[in-house]
N, C-alpha and C positions, 0 to 999 in steps of 0.2 A: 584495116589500119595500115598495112602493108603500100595497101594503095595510094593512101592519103598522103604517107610517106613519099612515096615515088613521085605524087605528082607538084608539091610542097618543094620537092630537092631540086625541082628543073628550073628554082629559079633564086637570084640569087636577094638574101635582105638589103637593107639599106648600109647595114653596118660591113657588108662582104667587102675584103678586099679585094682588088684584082691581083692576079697570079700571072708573069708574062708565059705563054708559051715555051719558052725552054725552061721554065723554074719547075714546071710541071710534069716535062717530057724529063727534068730533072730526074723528078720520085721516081720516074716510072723506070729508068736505068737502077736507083737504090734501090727498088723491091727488086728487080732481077737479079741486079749483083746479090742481096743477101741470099735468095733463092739458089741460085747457081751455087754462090759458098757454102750452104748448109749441104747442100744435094751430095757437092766434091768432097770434101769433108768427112758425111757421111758412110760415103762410098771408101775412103779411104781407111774411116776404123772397120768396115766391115771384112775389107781387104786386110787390115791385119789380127782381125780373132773373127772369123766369119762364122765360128760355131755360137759366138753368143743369142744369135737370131736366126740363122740358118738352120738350127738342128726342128726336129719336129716338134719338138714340145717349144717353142721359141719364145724369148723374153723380148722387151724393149728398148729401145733406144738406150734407155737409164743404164743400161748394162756395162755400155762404152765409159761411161760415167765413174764408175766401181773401180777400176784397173789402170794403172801406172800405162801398161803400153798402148792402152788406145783414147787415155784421159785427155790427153793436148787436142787432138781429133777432134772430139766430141765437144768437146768446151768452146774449141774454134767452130765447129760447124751449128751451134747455137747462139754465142757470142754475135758472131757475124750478121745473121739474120736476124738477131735483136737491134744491134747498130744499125744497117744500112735500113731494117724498117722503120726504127725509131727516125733517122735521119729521112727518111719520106714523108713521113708525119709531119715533120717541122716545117715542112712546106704548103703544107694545107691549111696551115693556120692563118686563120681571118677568110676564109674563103668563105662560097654560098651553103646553105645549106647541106648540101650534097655533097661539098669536099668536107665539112666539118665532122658530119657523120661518117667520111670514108677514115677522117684521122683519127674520129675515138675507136673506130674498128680497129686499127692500124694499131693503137695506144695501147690498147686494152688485149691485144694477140702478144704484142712484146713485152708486155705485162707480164701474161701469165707464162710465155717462153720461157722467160728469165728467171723467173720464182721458179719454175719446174728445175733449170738448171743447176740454181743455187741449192735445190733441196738434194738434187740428187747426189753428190758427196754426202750426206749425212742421213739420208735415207734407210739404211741396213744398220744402226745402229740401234735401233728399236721399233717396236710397233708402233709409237705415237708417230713417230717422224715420217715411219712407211705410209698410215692412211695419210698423212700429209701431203705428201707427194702422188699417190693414185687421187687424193683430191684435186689436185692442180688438174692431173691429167683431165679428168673429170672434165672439169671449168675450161679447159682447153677444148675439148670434145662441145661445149656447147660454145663457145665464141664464134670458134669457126662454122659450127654446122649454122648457126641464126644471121653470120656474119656470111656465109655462101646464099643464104636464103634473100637476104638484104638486097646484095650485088645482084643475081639472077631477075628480081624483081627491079630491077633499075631500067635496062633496056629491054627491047621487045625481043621475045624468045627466040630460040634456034635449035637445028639438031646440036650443034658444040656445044652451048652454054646448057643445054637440058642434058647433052651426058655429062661433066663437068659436076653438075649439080650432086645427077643421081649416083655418079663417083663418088662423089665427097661423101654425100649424106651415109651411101652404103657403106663409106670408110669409118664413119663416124659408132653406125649401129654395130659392126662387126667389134670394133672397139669395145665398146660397150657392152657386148657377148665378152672378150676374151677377161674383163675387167670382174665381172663378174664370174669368171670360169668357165663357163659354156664352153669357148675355143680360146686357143693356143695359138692368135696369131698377129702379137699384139705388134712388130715390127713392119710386118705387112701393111696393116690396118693404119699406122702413123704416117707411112710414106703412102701411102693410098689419099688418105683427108688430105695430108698436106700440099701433095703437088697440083691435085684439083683444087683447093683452096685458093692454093698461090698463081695458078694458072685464069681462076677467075679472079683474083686479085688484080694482076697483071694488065686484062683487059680491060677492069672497072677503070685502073689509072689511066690507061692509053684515050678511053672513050673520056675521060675528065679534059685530060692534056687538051684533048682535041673541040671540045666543045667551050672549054671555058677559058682556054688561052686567049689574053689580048682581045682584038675585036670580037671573038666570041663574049667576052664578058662584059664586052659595053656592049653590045646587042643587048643579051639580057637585061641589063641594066634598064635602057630607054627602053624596052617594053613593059 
């Protein structure tokens, strides 16, 4: 099915827009920048309570979430990456096959970002709200891991994109240990899927930009 996929995307329908080559190479600076901002961001609530994940028994991201001095952080290094992704997406629209699917991947990750972030203020206020939120995380955990599977079956394999993959995926199952209790590492495990995520993300856009910019897409097209 996988396949049928891949080979279906490499061309574009009748109703596809064309995309000019910097509209493309556009997204492909928006998924960086939000990347980069979530990454700094990140890095900067950890620098100011670094026991909330750092200690051995470590909690999640949602942490930064909970607390007046690393909320702005947190809120920023989510927010961010929701925007400048969403704002990538917008550019994909009317494209071929292949860019339509990379936007509901793109749609459907800032989706569940956002809903994770809106929940996490009101998360600790009860048990209904908590499974709420480890549900998102959840839904988060398969977007990406089926959305890394997607990408990697796009182009033809390599040693990068095969570790990349098996990053992600082993980010995703550790996850999925820590979620159910088994381990304790659930910070690691977020910045693990993610940056292999976004890092095959990255390349999926670059290889779109470059195949389906301007004359690329009239190529396509007359064949």
């Amino acid at each position: 099915m996988i396949q049928g996929i891949r080979r279906s995307s490499r061309g574009a329908t009748s109703s596809a827009v064309a995309r000019s080559t910097p509209e493309l190479s556009r997204a492909v600076t928006y998924v960086v920048r939000g990347e980069v901002l979530f990454l700094f961001f990140t890095a900067v609530s950890v620098a100011l309570h670094p026991g909330f994940v750092l200690a051995r028994d470590e909690g999640g991201m949602s942490n930064y979430g909970l607390h007046l001095k690393t909320a702005v952080p947190y809120t920023l290094a989510l927010a961010l990456l929701v925007l400048y992704s969403a704002r990538a997406a917008s550019i994909y629209e009317g494209g071929n096959q292949r860019t339509r699917r990379l936007r509901q991947l793109i749609l459907a990750y800032s989706a569940v970002v956002f809903s994770i972030l809106l929940s996490t203020y009101f998360y600790s206020l009860n048990e209904a709200l908590t499974d709420i939120h480890f549900s998102l995380g959840t839904a988060l955990i398969a977007v990406v891991g089926v959305g890394s599977i997607w990408m990697y079956q796009l182009w033809p394999a390599t040693s990068a994109t095969r570790t990349l993959l098996a990053l992600q995926l082993s980010g995703d199952v550790l996850a999925l240990l820590t979620v159910v209790g088994t381990l304790h590492l659930l910070f690691l495990t977020e910045i693990l899927s993610n940056v292999a995520f976004a890092t095959l993300l990255i390349q999926t856009c670059r290889r779109v930009a470059a195949e389906d910019g301007d004359g690329a897409f009239s190529s396509h097209q007359d064949n």
